[in-house]
C-alpha positions in Angstrom: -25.3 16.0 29.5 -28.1 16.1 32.4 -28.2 13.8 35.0 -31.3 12.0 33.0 -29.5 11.4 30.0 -28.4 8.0 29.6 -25.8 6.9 26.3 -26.7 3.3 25.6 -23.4 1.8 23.8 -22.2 -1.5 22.5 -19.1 -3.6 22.9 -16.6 -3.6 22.4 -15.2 -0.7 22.4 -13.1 1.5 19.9 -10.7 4.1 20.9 -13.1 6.4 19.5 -15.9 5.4 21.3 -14.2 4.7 24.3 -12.4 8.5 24.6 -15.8 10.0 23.3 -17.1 9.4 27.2 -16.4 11.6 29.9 -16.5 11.5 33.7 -20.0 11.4 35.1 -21.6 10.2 32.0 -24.6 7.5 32.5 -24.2 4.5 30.6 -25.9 1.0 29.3 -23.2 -1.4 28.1 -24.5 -3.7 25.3 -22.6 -6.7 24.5 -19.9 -9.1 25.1 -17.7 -8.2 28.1 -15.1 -10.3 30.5 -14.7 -10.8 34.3 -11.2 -11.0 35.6 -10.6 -10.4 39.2 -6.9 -10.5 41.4 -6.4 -14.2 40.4 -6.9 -14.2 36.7 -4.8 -10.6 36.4 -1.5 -12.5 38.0 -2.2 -15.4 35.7 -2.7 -12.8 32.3 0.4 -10.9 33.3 2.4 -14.2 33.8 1.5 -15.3 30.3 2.4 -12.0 29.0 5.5 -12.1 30.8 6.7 -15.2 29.2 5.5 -14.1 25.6 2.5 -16.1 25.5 -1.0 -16.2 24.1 -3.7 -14.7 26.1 -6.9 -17.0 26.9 -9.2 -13.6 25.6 -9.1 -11.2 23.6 -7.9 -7.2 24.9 -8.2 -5.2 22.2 -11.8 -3.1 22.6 -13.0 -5.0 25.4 -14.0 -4.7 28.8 -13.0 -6.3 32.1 -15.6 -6.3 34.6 -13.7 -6.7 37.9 -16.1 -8.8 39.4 -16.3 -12.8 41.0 -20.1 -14.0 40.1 -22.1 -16.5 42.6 -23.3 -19.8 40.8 -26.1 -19.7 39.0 -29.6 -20.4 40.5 -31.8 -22.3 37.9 -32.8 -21.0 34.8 -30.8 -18.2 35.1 -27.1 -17.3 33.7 -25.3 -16.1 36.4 -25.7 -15.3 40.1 -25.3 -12.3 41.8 -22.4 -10.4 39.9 -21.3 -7.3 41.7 -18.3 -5.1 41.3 -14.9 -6.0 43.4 -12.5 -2.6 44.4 -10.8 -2.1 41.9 -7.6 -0.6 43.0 -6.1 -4.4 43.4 -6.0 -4.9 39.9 -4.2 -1.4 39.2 -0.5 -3.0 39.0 -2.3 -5.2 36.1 -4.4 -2.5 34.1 -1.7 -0.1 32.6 -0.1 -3.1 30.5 -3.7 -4.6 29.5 -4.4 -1.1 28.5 -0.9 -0.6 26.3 -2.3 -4.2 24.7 -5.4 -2.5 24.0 -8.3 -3.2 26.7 -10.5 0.2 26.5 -12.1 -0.4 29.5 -12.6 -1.9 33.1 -15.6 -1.4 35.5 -15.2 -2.1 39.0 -15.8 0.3 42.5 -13.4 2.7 43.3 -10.9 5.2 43.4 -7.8 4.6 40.7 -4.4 5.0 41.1 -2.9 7.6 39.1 -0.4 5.3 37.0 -3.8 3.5 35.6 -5.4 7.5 35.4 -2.1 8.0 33.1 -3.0 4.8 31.1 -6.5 5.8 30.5 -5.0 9.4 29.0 -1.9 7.4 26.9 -3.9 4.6 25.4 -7.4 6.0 25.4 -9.3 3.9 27.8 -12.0 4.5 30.1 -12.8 3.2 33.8 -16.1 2.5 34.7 -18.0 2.5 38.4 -20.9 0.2 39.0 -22.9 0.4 41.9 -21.3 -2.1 44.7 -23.9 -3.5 46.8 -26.3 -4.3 43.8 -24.9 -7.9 42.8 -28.2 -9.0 42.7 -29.7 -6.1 40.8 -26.4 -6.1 37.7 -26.8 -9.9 37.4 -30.7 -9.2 35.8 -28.6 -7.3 33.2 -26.8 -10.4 32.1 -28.5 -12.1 29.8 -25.4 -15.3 29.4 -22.8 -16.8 31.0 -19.5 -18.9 30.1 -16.6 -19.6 32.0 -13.7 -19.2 28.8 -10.5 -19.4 31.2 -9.1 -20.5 34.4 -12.4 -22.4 35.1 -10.1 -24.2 38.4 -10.3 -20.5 40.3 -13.9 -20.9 40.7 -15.5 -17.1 40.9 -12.5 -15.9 39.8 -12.5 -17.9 36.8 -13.0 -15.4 33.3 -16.2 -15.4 32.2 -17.5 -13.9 28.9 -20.6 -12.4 30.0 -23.3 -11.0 27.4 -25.2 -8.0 29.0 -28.4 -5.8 28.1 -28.2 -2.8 29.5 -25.8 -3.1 32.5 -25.8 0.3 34.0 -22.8 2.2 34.8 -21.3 5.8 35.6 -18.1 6.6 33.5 -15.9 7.3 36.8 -12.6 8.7 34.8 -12.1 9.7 30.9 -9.5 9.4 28.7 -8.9 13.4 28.8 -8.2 13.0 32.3 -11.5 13.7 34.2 -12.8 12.2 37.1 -16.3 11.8 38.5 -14.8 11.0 42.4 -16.0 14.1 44.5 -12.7 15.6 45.9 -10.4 14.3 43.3 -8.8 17.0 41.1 -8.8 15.9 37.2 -5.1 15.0 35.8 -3.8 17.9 34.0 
């Protein structure tokens, strides 16, 4: 792949798709994804601690580790850029096991959620932090579907065109992070 090329691809997820990626690979997400920041992980993990049904669905989909602005008018969502991602990794290896392929946040990983991404073929992508403004034009609606009390951190399902991301590690263990050696 060259630095031009660009894989548009829709959600969810299957492993197939989802292992096909590899670091540094340019992407467009199409479709239904979900944000879920610190908040709405504890209360997901509580409910699966206690046997419970989850408010969304995991398998094939994709948390976007983000805490949108309100809405201006006439428009879905406000500005929805990506939260580090490393304080949700005590949360990802179980949604993973349960069949999340994918996350997108800013960041370095730690290496138990690296192992995840290898053991249930998941991917981890890196939008551009900063740009909140910029991501939210590639979200084309909005609705609060759990936790609507937490505000920003509420879980939204977010339908997106185009929302552009870097694959930042693969399921076969690479990494896009400069300096980071690739699991082996």
């Amino acid at each position: 792949m060259t630095g031009t090329d660009v894989i548009d691809l829709g959600l969810p997820l299957t492993e197939k798709s989802a292992c096909s990626l590899r670091a540094g690979d340019v992407i467009h997400l199409n479709g239904p994804l979900y944000t879920a920041r610190d908040a709405a992980h504890q209360r997901l993990m509580a409910l699966i601690e206690a046997g419970e049904e989850l408010p969304i669905p995991l398998e094939g989909q994709v948390i976007y580790y983000s805490g949108p602005t309100p809405a201006p008018p006439g428009r879905p969502i406000g500005a929805a850029g990506p939260t580090t991602s490393y304080r949700m990794d005590d949360f990802a290896p179980e949604l993973y096991r349960r069949g999340l392929r994918g996350t997108i946040g800013k960041g370095n990983r730690s290496a138990h959620v690296r192992q995840a991404l290898r053991r249930f073929g998941g991917v981890y992508f890196v939008a551009v932090g900063g740009a909140g403004a910029l991501l939210a034009d590639r979200v084309v609606a909005a609705e609060v579907v759990a936790y609507p009390e937490l505000g920003p951190e509420a879980i939204r399902r977010l339908q997106v065109e185009q929302f552009p991301v870097i694959v930042g590690y693969d399921c076969v263990g690479g990494t896009a992070f400069v300096g980071e050696k690739p699991l082996t």
